[in-house]
C-alpha positions as CSV (number, residue, x, y, z in Angstrom):
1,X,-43.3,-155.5,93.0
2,X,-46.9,-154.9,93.6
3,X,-47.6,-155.6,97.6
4,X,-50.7,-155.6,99.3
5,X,-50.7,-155.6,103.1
6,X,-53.2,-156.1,105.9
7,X,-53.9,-154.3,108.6
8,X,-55.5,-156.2,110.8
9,X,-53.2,-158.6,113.1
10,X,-50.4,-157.5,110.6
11,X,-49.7,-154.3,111.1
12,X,-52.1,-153.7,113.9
13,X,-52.3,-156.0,117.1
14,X,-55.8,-156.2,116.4
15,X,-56.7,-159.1,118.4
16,X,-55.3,-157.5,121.7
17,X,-57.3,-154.2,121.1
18,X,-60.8,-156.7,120.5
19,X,-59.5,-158.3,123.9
20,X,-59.0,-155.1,126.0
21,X,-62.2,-153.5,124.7
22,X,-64.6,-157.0,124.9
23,X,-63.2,-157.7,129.3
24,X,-64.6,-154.4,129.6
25,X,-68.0,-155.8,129.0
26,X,-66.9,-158.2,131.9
27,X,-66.7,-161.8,129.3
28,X,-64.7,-164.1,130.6
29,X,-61.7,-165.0,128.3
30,X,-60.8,-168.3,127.0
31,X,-57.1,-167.8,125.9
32,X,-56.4,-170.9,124.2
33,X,-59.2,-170.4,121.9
34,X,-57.6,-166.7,120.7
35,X,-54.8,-168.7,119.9
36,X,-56.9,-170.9,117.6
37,X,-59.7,-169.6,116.1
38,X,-60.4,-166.9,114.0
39,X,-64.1,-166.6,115.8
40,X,-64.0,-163.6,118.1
41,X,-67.4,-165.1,119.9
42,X,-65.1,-168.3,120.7
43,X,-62.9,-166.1,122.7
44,X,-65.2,-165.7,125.4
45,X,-67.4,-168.1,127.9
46,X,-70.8,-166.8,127.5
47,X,-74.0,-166.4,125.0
48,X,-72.1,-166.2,121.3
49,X,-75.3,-164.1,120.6
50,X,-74.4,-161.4,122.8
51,X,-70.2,-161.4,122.3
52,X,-71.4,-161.0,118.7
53,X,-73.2,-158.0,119.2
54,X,-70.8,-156.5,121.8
55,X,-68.0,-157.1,119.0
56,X,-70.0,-155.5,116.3
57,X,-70.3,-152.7,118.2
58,X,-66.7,-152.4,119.3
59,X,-66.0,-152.5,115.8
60,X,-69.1,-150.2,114.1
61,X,-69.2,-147.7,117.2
62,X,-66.9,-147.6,119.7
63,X,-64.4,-144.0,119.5
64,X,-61.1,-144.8,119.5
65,X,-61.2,-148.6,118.8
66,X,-59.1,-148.6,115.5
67,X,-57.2,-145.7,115.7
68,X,-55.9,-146.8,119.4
69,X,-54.6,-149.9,118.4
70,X,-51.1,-150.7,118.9
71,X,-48.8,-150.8,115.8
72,X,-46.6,-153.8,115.3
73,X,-43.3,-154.3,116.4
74,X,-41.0,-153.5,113.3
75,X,-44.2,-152.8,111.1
76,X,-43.1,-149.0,110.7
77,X,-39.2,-149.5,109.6
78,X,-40.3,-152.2,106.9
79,X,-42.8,-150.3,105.8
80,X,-41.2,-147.6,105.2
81,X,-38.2,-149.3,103.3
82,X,-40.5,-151.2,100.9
83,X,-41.7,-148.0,100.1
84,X,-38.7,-147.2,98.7
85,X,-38.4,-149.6,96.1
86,X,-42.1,-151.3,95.6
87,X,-45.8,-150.2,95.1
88,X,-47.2,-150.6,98.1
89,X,-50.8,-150.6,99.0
90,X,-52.4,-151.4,102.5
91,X,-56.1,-153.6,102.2
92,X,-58.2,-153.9,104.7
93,X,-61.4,-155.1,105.7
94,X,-64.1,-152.2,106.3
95,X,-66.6,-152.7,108.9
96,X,-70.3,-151.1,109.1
97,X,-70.6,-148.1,111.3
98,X,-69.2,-144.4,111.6
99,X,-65.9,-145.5,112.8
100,X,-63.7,-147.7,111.5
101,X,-62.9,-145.8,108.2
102,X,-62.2,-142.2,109.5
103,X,-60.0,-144.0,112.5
104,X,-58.4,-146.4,109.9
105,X,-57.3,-143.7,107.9
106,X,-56.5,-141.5,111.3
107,X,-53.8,-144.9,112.3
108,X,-51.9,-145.0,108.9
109,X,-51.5,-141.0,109.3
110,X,-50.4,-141.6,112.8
111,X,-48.3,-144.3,112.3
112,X,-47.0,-144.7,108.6
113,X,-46.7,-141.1,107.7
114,X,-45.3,-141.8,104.7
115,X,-47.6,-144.0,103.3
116,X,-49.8,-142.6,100.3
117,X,-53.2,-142.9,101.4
118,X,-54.2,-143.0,97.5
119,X,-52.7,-146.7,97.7
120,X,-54.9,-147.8,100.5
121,X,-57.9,-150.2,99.7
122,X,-61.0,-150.8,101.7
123,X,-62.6,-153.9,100.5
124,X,-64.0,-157.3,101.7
125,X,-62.5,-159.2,98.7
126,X,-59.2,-159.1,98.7
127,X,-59.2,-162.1,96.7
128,X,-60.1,-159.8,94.0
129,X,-56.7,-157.8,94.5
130,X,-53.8,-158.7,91.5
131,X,-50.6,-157.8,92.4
132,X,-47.7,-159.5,93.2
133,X,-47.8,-160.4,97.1
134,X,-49.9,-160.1,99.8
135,X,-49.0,-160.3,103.3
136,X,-51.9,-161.7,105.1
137,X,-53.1,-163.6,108.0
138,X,-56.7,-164.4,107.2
139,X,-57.1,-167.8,105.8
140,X,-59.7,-167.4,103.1
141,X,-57.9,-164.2,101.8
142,X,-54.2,-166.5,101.6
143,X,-56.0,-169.3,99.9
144,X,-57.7,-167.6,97.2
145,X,-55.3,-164.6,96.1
146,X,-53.6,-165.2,92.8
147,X,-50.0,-163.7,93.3
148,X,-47.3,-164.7,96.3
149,X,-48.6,-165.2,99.9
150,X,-46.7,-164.3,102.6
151,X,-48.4,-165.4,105.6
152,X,-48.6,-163.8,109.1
153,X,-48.6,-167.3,111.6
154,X,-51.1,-167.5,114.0
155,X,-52.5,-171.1,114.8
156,X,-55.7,-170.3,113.3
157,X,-54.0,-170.1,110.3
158,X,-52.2,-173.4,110.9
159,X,-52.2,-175.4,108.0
160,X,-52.7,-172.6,105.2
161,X,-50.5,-172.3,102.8
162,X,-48.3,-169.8,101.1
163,X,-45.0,-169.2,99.9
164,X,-43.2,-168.0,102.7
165,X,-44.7,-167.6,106.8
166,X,-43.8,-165.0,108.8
167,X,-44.2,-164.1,112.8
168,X,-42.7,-161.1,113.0
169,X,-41.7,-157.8,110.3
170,X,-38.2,-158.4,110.6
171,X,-38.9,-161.3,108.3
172,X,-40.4,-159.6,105.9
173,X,-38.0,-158.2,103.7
174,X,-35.7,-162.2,103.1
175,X,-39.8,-163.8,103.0
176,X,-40.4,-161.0,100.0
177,X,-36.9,-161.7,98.0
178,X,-37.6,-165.6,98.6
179,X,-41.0,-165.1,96.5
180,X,-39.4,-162.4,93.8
181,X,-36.8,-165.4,93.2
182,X,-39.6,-167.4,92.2
């Protein structure tokens, strides 16, 4: 099989990282909304104008943001063992700025040493992807790709749907022979 997989709040814990770095600008956090809305400037009590531009410059600027983000729990081991018997190919979104590639790349060689970086994708459009699966958590990317959707749950994506929903990588290996029995 063909996989594609995220790395943002898939195998990174993306949203923590955006949380840590944003309190630093002292913005008050609204928990409940990081539970539901994809919006980072929700997150926060405060002008959206200016959490928008802190957050884009987290994201564009800020040394150390990507690459110091905290792998997932499981994410290495499963990883590594669909290696071993699929194509596997890790797209993400890339962000303006000087950082987020080099320390993108800098993560995977950190953390998934194995991984081929010739099968990793930048792109905006995943939708435009044509594979088999894609293990995802962002809503427009799991409605509008073509092949098998495994999605990673988060209440913002409540209501989504795909062929098999996921919370944690353990579950990733019965979620990907459910869809190749399809």
């Amino acid at each position: 099989m063909r996989i594609f997989v995220d790395m943002d709040n898939v195998l990174t814990q993306f949203n923590k990282q955006m949380i840590t770095y944003l309190r630093r600008t002292n913005l008050e956090l609204i928990q409940e909304k990081v539970e539901k809305t994809w919006e980072i400037a929700e997150w926060f009590e405060g002008d959206k104008n200016r959490i928008k531009k802190s957050y884009a410059y987290i994201m564009s600027s800020v040394p150390g943001f990507w690459a110091g983000m905290e792998i997932m729990p499981g994410a290495k081991e499963v990883m590594d063992h669909m290696m071993k018997y699929h194509e596997v190919y890790i797209a993400t979104a890339a962000f303006w700025g000087d950082t987020c590639i080099p320390e993108k790349v800098r993560w995977i060689r950190n953390h998934l040493r194995k991984f081929d970086l010739n099968n990793l994708i930048f792109t905006q459009h995943k939708e435009l992807l044509k594979g088999d699966v894609i293990i995802d958590d962002k809503p427009k990317t799991l409605t509008m790709f073509e092949g098998g959707k495994i999605k990673w749950s988060y209440p913002y994506n409540i209501g989504v749907e795909a062929d098999v929903e996921v919370v944690k990588w353990e579950q990733v290996p019965a979620a990907l022979a459910l869809i190749g029995q399809k």
